[in-house]
N, C-alpha and C positions, 0 to 999 in steps of 0.2 A: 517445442518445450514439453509435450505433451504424447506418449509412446503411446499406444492402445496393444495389450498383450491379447495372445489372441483367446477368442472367446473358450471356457468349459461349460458347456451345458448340461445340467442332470433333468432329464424326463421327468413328469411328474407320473407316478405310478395309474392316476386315472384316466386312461384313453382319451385323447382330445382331438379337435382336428387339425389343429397345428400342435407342436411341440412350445411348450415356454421357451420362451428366450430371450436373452437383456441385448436389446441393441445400441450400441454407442456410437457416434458421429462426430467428431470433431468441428469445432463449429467455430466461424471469424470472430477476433476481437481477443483483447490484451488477454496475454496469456492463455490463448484458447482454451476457453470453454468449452463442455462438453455437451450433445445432445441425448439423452437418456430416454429409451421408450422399453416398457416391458412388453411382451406379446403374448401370444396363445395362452391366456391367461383362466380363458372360460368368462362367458357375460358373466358380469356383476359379483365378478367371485374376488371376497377379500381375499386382499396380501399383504405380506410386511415384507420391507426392503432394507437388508442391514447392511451395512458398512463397516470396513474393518480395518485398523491398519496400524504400522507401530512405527512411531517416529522417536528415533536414538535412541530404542530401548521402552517407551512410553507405550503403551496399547490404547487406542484412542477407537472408539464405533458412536456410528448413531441407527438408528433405526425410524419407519414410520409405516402408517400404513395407509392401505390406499382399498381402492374400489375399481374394479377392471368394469371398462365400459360395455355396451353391447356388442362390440366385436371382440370383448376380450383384451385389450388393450390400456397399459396408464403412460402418459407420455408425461414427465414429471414436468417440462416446460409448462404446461397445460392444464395440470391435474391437479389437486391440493390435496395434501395428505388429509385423511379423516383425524390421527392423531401423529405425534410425531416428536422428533426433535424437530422440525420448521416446520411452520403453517400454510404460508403460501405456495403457490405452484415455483418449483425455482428446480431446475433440472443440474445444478452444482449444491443441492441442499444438502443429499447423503456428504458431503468432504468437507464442508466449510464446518459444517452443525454436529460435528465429531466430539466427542469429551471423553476424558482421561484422565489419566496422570504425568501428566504432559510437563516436562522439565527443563524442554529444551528452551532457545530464543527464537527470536525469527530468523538466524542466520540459518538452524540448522532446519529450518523448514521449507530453506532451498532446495537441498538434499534429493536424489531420487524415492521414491517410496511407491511399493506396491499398494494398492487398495481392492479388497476383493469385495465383489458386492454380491449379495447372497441376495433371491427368490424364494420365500416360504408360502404355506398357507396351513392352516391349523398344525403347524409343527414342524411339517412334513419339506424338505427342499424341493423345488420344482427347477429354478436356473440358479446360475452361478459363473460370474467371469471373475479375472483380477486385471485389474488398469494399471498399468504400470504410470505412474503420473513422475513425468520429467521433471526436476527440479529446475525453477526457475534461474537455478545461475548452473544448468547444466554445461551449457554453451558460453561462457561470462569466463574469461582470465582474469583474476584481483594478484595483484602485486603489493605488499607494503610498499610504504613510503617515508621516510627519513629526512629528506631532503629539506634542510635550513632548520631544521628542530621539528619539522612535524610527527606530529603522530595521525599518520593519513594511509590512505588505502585505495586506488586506483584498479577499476574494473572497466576493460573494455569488452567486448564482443570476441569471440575468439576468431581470430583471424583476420582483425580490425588491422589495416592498413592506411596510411599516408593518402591512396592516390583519390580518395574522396571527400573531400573536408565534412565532416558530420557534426550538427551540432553538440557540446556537450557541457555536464550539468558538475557545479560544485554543491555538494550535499553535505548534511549537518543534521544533527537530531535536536533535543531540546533537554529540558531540566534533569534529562536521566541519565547527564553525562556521557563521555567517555566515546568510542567510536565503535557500539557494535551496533547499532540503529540505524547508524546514518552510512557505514557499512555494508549492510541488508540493504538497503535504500540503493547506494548505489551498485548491487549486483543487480536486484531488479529492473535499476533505469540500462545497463548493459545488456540484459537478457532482448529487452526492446530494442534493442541494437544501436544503443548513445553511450561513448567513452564517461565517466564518474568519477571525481574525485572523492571521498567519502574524508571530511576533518576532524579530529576531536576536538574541543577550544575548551573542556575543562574537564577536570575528573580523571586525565591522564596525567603518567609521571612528568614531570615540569610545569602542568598547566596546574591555576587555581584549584582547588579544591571543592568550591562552589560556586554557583552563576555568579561570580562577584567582582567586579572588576576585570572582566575578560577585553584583552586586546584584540581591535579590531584588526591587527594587524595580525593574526590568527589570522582570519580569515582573507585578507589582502594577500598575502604568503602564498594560501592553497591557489588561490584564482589567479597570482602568476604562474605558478609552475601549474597549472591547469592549461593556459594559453599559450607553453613551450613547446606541448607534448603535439608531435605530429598527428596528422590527421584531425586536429578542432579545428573547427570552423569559425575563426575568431570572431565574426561579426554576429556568432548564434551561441554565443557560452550563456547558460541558465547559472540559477541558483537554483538551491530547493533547501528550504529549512522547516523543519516539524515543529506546532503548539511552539514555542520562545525560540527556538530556531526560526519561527517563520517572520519575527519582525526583523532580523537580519537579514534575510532571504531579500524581502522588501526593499530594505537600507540598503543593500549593495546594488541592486540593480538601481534606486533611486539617485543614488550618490557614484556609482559609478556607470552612466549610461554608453560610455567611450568601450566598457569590456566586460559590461554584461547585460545583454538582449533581454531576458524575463526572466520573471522570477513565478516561483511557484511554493505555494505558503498554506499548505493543510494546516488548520487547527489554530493559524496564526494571528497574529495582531500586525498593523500598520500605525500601531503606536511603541514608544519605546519603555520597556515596564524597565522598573527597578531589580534590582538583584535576588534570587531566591537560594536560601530561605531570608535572609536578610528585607525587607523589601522596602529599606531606607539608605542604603550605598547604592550607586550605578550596578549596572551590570556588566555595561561595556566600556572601554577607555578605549581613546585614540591618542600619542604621543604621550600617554599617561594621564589627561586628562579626561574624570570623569563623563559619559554622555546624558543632557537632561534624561529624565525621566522621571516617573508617577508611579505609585504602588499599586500594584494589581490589584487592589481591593477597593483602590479611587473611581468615584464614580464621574469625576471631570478630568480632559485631557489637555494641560496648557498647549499651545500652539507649539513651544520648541520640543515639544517630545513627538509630534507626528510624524510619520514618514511622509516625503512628501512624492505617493505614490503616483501623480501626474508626472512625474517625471521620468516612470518606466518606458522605454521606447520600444518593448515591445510584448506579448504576450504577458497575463498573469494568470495564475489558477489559483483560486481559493477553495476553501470546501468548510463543512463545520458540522455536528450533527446538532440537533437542538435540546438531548437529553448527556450532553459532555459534561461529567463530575468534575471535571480538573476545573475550567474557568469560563467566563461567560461568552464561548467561540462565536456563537452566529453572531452575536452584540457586535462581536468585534469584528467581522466581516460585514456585517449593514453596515458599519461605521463607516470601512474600508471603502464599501463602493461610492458613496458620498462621495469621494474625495477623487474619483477617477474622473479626469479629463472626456475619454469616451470609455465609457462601460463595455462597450461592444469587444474590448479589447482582453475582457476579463472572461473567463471559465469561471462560473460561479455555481459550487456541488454541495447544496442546503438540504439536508437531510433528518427530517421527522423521525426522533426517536432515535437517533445515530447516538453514536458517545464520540469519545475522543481520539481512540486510534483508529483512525481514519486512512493514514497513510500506510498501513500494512498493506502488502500484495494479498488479492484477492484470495478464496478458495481455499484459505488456510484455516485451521480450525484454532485459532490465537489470539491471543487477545480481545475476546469478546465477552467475557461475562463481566464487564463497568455495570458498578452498581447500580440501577435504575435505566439503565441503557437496551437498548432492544435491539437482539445480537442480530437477527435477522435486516435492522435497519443498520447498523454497523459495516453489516458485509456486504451491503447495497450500496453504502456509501463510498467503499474501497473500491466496488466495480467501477461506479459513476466517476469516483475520481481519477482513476489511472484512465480512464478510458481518454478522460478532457488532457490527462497528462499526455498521452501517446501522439492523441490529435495533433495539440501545439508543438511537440516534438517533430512530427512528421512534416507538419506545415511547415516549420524552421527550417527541416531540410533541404539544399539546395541540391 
């Protein structure tokens, strides 16, 4: 998913005994990561490293600066910028720590996009490449979907075939409505090489208007025509629902153990909240009746609104950061694991200073400035979480 263009180097005008040069390495794990070292730098000689790139028209850079060590060398895995857009040593810092005017969503942050990274020292350019960074659904087929009234959207792997049964995920977003989140969601879970259904269940033409009274049969619907589609691996179908999608995510795997293996719940509750904005009507109906539940602002949870997540038979992933504006996430993950049968069965990604979009693909420069949130723990938590997602995924796979 990841192209590396090949390198341009500009000499730096003062004789050295290497040439500067940005070297970049491709490196294992979700969505590969890159490894970034500068060189021939000159001992102890500052530099700045900028980053450049324009996503649908947006022009987004960050810049930092660094100190070359005694052989002339910053190996940004390694090295911590002296100032910056990021603090710590993180060698994906110049691309995640980008700002702009950035307009697009996260779908169009799939997209191919060049990124050139520039070498300076008091003004002057020393190196310079551009990375062509593959868009995560460069390789991902998405189909719409109509079928029975939905409004759904089906991404497999391209070249995804029958003769292997693979596990795969029905995905959902949360209070933001509508299907382009949950969309992005499952092109990314595609890009990793697992077939997605992506649902809307409200916010689109025919559905409610607001989390208010949503049928679970919405989501009963996607997860049959989920297990029709050649090639799932019926005994390995996930959920994934984000922040109020994730206490569905929970409830479908708890409640239906027969046709769905785990569920996987960034940002979510394992209790059942009320409807928003409203947060005194249900949220969800089953045969048109209302399902218990407690207003997200309650600080007790009667017994008939829990999920009763002992009952997932197989993997979960939770995640939550501990500075999330939206609602009280890690609470509601300590809550969650209390209540697991064996813990050991859970992915748990508890992240210091993280905020709430947690579920975005990593190395994107999006949705990270949550107010009081620390964008650098944000983009740690996206790493940590896909990565425990890939894992369970992989392990599913037979």
């Amino acid at each position: 998913m990841l192209l590396l263009a090949s390198l341009g180097l500009a000499a730096c005008s003062t004789p050295l005994e290497q040439e500067p040069a940005i070297e970049i390495v491709a490196q294992e794990g979700v969505f590969e990561p890159l490894a970034i070292t500068l060189t021939g730098l000159g001992a102890g000689r500052e530099v700045e490293l900028v980053a450049t790139t324009d996503f649908d028209g947006s022009g987004m850079s960050s810049k930092a600066t660094f100190v070359a060590d005694d052989e002339g060398r910053v190996d940004l895995a390694t090295d911590a910028p002296t100032e910056g857009a990021w603090a710590a040593p993180d060698a994906m810092g110049p691309f995640w720590s980008m700002t702009g005017s950035l307009s697009a969503g996260p779908a169009a942050l799939s997209a191919d996009h060049d990124v050139r990274l520039l070498v300076r020292a008091d003004g002057e350019p020393l190196a310079e490449t551009v990375v062509e960074r593959r868009g995560f659904g460069a390789d991902v087929e998405v189909q719409d979907v109509t079928d029975d009234g939905m409004v759904a959207a089906y991404a497999v792997p391209a070249g995804f075939t029958a003769s292997d049964p693979t596990p795969a995920v029905l995905v959902f977003g949360g209070s933001e409505g509508g299907l382009g989140n949950a969309r992005a969601a499952a092109t990314w879970l595609a890009a990793l090489g697992y077939p997605a259904l992506a649902v809307s269940y409200f916010k689109s033409p025919g559905q409610p208007s607001d989390l208010e009274n949503v049928p679970v049969e919405t989501f009963l619907t996607g997860l049959a025509w989920l297990r029709a589609q050649p090639g799932v691996d019926l005994d390995r179908v996930f959920t994934f629902g984000v922040s109020r999608g994730g206490e569905m995510a929970l409830s479908l795997a708890a409640n239906h153990p027969d046709e769905v293996y785990g569920a996987i719940a960034p940002t979510g509750s394992a209790v059942i909240a009320c409807g928003y904005p409203n947060g005194y009507v249900p949220a969800w109906t089953l045969d048109g009746v209302g399902a218990p539940c407690v207003n997200p602002v309650d600080v007790s949870s009667p017994p008939e609104t829990l999920v009763d997540v002992s009952a997932i038979v197989g993997p979960t992933v939770l995640a939550c950061g501990t500075a999330d504006p939206v609602w009280r996430a890690c609470r509601l993950l300590d809550e969650a694991m209390t209540r697991f049968d064996d813990p050991t069965r859970v992915r748990s990604v508890v992240q210091e200073g993280a905020g709430h979009f947690i579920a975005f693909a990593p190395y994107q420069p999006f949705g990270l400035d949550e107010s009081g949130a620390d964008p650098a723990a944000t983009h740690q938590a996206r790493v940590d979480f896909w990565n425990a997602v890939d894992e369970v995924l992989a392990e599913a796979r037979r």
